[in-house]
C-alpha positions in Angstrom: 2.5 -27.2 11.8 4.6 -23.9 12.8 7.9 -24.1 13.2 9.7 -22.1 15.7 12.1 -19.9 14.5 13.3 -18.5 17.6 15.1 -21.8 18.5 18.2 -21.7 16.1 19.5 -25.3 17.3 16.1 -26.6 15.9 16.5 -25.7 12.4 17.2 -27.2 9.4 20.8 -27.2 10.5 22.8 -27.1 13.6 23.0 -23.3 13.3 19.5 -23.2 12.7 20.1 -20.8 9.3 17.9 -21.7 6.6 20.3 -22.9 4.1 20.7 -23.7 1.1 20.6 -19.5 -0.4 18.4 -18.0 -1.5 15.4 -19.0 0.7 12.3 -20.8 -1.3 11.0 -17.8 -3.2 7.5 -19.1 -2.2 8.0 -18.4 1.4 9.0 -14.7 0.5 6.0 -13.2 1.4 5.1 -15.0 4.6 8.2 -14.3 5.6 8.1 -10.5 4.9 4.5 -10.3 6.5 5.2 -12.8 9.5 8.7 -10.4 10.1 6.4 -6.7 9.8 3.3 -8.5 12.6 7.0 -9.3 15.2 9.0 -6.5 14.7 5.2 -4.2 15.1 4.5 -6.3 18.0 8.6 -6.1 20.0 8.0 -2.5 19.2 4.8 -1.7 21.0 5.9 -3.6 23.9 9.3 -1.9 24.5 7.6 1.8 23.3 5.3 0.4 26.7 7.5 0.0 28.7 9.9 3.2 28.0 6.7 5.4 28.5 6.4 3.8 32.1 9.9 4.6 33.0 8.5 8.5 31.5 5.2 8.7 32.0 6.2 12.3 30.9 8.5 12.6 29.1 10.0 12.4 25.7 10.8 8.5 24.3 12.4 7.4 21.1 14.3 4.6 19.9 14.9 2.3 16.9 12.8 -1.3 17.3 14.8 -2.6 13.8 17.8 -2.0 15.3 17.4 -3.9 18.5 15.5 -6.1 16.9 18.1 -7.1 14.2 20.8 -7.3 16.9 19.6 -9.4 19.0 18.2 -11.7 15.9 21.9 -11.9 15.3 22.8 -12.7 18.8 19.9 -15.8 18.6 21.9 -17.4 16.1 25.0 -18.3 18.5 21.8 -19.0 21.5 20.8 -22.2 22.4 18.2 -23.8 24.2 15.9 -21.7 26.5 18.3 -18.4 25.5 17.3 -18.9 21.7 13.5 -19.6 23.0 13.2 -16.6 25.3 14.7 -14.2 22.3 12.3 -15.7 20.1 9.4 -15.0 22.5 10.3 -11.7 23.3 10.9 -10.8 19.7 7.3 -12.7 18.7 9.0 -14.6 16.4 7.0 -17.4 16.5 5.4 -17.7 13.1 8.4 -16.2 11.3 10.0 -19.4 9.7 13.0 -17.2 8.1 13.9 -15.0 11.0 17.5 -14.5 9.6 16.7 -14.0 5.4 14.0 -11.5 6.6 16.3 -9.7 8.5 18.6 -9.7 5.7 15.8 -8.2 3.0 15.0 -5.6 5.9 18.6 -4.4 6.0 19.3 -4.7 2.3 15.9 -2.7 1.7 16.9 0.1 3.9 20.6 0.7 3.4 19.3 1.5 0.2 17.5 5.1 1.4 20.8 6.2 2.5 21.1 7.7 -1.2 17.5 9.7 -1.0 17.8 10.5 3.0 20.4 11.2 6.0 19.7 7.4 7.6 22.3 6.0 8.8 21.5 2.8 11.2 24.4 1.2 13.0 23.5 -2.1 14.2 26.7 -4.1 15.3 27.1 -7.3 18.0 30.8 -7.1 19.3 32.0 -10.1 20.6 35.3 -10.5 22.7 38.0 -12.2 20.8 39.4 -14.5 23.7 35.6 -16.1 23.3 37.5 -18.3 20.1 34.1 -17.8 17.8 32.8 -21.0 16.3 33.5 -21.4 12.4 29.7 -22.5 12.0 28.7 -19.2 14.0 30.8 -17.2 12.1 29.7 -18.8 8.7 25.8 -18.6 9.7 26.0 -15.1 10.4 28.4 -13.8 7.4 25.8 -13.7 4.6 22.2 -12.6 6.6 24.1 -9.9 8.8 27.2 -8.7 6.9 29.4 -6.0 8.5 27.3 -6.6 11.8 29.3 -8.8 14.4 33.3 -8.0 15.2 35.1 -9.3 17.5 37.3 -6.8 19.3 39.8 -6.8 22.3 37.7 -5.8 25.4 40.4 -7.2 28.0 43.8 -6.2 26.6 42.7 -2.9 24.5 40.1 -1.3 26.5 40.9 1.7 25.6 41.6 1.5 22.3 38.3 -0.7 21.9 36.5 2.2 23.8 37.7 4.8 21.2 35.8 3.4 18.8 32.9 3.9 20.3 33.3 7.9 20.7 30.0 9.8 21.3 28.1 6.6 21.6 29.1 4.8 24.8 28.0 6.1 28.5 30.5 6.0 31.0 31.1 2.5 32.5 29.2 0.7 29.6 32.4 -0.9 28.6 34.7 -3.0 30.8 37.4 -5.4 30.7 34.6 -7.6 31.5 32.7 -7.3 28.5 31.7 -10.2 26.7 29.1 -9.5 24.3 28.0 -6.0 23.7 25.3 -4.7 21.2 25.6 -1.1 20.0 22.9 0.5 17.9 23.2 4.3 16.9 20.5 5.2 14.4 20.2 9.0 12.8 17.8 10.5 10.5 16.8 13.6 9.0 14.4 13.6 6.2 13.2 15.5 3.2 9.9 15.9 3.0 7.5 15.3 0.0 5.5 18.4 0.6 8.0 20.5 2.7 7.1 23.1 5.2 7.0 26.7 4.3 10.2 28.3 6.3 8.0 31.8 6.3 5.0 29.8 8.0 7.1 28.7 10.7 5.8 30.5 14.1 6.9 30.2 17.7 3.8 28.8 19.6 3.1 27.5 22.8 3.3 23.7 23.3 0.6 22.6 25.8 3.0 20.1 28.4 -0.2 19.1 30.7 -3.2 20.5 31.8 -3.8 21.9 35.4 -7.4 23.0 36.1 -9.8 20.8 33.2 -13.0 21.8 34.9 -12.1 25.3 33.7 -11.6 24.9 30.3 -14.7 23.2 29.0 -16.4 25.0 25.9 -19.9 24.9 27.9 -18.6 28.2 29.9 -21.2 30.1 30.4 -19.2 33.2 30.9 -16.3 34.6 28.4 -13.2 36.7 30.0 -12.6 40.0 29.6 -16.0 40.6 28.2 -15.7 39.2 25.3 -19.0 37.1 24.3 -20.7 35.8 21.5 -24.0 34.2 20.3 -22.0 31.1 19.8 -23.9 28.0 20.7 -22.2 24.9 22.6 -23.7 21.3 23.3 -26.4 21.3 25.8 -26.5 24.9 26.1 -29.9 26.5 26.6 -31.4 29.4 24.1 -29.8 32.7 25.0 -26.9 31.4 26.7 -23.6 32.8 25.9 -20.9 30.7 24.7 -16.8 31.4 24.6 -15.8 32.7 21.2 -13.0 30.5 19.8 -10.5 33.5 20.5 -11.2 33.8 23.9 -11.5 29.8 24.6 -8.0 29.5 23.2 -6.7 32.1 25.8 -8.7 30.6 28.7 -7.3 27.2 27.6 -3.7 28.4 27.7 -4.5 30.2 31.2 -4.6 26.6 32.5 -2.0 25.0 30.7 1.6 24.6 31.2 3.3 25.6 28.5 6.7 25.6 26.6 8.0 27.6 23.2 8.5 25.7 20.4 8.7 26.4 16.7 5.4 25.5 14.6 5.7 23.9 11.2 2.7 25.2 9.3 1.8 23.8 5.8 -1.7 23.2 4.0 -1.8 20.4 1.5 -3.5 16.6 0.9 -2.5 14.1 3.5 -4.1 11.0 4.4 -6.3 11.0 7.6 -7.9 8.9 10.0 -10.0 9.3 13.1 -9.5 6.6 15.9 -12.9 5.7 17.4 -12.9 5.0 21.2 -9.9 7.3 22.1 -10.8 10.6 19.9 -7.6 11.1 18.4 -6.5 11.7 15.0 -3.4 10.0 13.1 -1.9 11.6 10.0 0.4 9.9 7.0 3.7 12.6 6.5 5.3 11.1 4.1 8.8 12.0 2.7 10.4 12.4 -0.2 9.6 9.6 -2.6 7.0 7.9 0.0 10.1 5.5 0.7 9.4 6.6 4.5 6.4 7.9 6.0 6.0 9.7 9.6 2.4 8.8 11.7 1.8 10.6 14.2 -1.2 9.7 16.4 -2.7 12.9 18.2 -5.0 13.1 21.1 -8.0 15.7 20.6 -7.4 17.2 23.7 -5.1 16.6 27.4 -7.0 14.8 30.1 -6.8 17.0 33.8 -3.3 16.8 35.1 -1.8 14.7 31.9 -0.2 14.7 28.8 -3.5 13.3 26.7 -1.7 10.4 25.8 -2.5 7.9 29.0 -5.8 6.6 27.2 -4.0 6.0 24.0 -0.9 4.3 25.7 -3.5 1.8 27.7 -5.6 0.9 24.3 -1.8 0.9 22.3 -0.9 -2.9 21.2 0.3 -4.3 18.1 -3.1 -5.3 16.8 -4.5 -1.4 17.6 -1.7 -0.3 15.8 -1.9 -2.2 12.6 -5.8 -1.3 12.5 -5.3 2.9 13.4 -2.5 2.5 10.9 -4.8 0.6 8.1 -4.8 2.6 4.8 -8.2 1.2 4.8 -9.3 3.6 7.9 -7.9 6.6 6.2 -8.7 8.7 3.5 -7.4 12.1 2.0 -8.2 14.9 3.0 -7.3 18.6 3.0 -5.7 19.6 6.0 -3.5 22.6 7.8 -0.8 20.7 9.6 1.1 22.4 12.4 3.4 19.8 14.2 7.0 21.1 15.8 10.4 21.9 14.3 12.5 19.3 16.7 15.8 17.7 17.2 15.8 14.8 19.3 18.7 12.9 20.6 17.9 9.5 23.1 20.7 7.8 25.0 18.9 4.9 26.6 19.8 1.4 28.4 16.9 -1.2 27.5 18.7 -3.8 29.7 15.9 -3.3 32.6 13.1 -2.8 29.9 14.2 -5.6 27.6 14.2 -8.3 31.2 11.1 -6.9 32.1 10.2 -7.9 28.7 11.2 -11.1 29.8 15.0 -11.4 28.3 16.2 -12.3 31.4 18.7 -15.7 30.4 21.0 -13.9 27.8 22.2 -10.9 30.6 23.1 -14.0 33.3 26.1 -15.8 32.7 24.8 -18.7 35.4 22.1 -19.1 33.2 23.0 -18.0 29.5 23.3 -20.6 26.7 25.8 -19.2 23.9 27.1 -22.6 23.4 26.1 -22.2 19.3 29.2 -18.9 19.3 31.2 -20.2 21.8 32.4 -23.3 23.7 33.9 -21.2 26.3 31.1 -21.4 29.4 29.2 -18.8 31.6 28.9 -16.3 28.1 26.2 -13.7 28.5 25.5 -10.6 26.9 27.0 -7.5 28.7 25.1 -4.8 27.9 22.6 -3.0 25.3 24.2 0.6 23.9 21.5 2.0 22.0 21.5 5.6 20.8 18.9 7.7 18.6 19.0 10.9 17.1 15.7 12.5 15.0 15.6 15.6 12.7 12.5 17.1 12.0 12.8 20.3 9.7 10.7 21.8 6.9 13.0 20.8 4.3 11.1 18.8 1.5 9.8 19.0 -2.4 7.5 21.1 -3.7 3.6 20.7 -2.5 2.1 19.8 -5.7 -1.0 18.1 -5.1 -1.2 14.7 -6.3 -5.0 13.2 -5.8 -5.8 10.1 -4.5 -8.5 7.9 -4.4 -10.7 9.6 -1.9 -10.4 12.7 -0.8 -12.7 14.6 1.7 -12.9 18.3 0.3 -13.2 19.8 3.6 -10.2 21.3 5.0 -9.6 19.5 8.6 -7.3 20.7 11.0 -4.3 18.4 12.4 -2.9 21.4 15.1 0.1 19.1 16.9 0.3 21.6 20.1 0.0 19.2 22.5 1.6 15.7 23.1 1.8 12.9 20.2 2.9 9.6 19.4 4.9 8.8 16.4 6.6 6.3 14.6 8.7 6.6 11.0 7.9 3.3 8.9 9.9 1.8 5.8 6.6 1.8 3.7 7.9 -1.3 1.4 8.0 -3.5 3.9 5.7 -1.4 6.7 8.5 -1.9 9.3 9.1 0.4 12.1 12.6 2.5 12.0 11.7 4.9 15.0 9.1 4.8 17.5 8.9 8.2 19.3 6.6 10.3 21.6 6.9 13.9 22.0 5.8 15.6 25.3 8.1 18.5 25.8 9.9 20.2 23.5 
């Protein structure tokens, strides 16, 4: 029978931590793949609901690091606060939530020496709350460095410093109880860089206005400019758009916005996603540690961004099987996809209770009792902070075959909105989930 993970107080003991160190070997790999199938899964959700709240515009944030935090926090929950964490985070068939956690974290503070990662992921906790020695024990070992208590009431200020360039006005207060703070920045070396001479300002399409204009079965070019260039369905003799004046009718319609173009042609892995026409490409970085996806609609939909079908079919079984290095295959491809820096202040708090987290933000109905006998705890607020370099800087482009690979070249033009996410490919967890719309 499963056992549920996301109720600490039913554990093996009272803390519910799976003692005694180090967890049964045998269970490693369930535990890895049960951990990978949750954190995919919290991720999707929440990406869902960001992209409701901006339909249009840009979204990105760090699932492990919410995750992770609020794993942490479900150690000191009891009750039907530890069981709505765990149902949130799916971690239902996970039976080491905590030693999972702890191989995530271990695995990728380790890139910090081949990349600029840096993930803060810290659970402060106010020091008149008189922290359990059984919390404090339970949490020492699985998230090290992670919780502190600190002095909201008597040293706001001086708590508040601490915080510089991370906190939004008003997120702190004498008030606070518990507070989570994530801040997670990146900026990667790629395995195949990006030619600096290649790079080209370009239009970025934002949306289109006037689809039942820009349809390749014109019958009529602009300007004159015609050739004996077939499309679907049209009849012998017909004159079709040449693919120099489709592009400019195309842009006619278009909002646009400047952006610098990355430009490179090497081997990547491919895949085609039936049902939604859009293409997903494998970036990966500098000693594969990390890899970027990025999931590209063919084309924008009238009066949208492109990505509205791809959002609605988006869940965490779609995303496993688009992402499946079984639907992929290498291929030879020009890739054009921005130069961008992204920074993402964001407050999940409404996202994450729409999520259904609804007990740990309400004091009246919060159960912290496993962290503190002091009644009516709750967790404060969510600080959660992202910032996303994408340059051409990377290793040479020597080709290195794979398996397969298709000798066509394919095109993968990124000049229109795309959904991304960066993975840790050891153990295929999500660091960044992101969508670009705008640049």
């Amino acid at each position: 029978s499963k056992q549920r993970a996301s109720a600490p107080h039913q554990g093996p003991t009272a803390s519910g931590f799976p003692f005694p160190w180090p967890c049964d070997r045998c269970n490693f790999r369930p535990t890895m793949d049960a951990l990978r199938l949750a954190n995919s899964a919290f991720a999707v959700d929440l990406f869902k609901q960001l992209c409701e709240k901006e339909p249009a515009g840009n979204v990105l944030f760090s699932p492990i690091c919410l995750s992770t935090s609020l794993s942490l926090a479900q150690v000191g929950a009891r009750g039907d606060t530890a069981n709505e964490i765990g149902r949130v985070l799916h971690f239902e068939n996970v039976k080491d939530v905590h030693f999972g956690f702890q191989t995530v974290t271990s695995d990728v503070n380790k890139l910090s020496s081949f990349y600029s990662l840096k993930l803060i992921k810290r659970l402060y906790v106010d020091k008149s709350l008189n922290l359990s020695t059984e919390f404090i024990s339970s949490t020492k070992r699985p998230y090290a460095n992670e919780m502190e208590t600190v002095d909201f009431k008597d040293k706001l200020e001086e708590t508040k410093g601490r915080f510089e360039n991370i906190l939004a006005d008003n997120s702190v207060t004498d008030q606070t109880q518990i507070l989570v703070v994530n801040a997670a920045y990146f900026v990667g070396k790629w395995m195949k860089k990006f030619p600096e001479s290649e790079t080209k300002e370009c239009p970025f399409r934002i949306n289109k206005k006037m689809s039942h204009l820009c349809s390749r079965d014109t019958r009529s070019d602009i300007n004159g400019d015609t050739e004996e260039k077939k499309s679907p369905g049209m009849l012998p003799g017909e004159k079709g758009l040449s693919d120099r004046s489709w592009k400019r009718l195309r842009d006619t319609f278009t909002d646009t916005k400047p952006v610098q173009m990355m430009n490179v042609e090497a081997t990547f892995c491919m895949g085609h996603v039936d049902g939604i026409n859009c293409k997903l490409i494998e970036l990966p970085f500098q000693n594969k540690h990390l890899s970027m996806l990025v999931l590209l609609p063919k084309d924008m939909e009238h009066g949208s961004t492109g990505l509205e079908q791809v959002e609605k079919q988006l869940n965490s079984e779609t995303l496993l099987q688009w992402t499946n290095p079984s639907a992929m295959a290498n291929a030879k491809v020009k890739v054009s996809i921005p130069k961008f820096k992204m920074e993402k202040m964001i407050d999940p708090k409404a996202s994450l209770e729409n999520l259904g987290l609804k007990n740990i933000f309400n004091e009246n109905a919060s159960d912290f009792s496993g962290m503190s006998e002091t009644k009516g705890v709750a967790l404060s607020n969510v600080i959660h902070r992202v910032c996303l370099e994408i340059t051409e800087e990377g290793g040479d482009s020597i080709e290195v075959p794979g398996s397969r690979i298709l000798q066509h070249k394919d095109e993968f033009n990124a000049d229109h909105p795309f959904i991304y996410i960066i993975r840790h490919n050891k153990t295929r967890n999500i660091i960044f989930f992101g969508k670009f719309c705008s640049p």
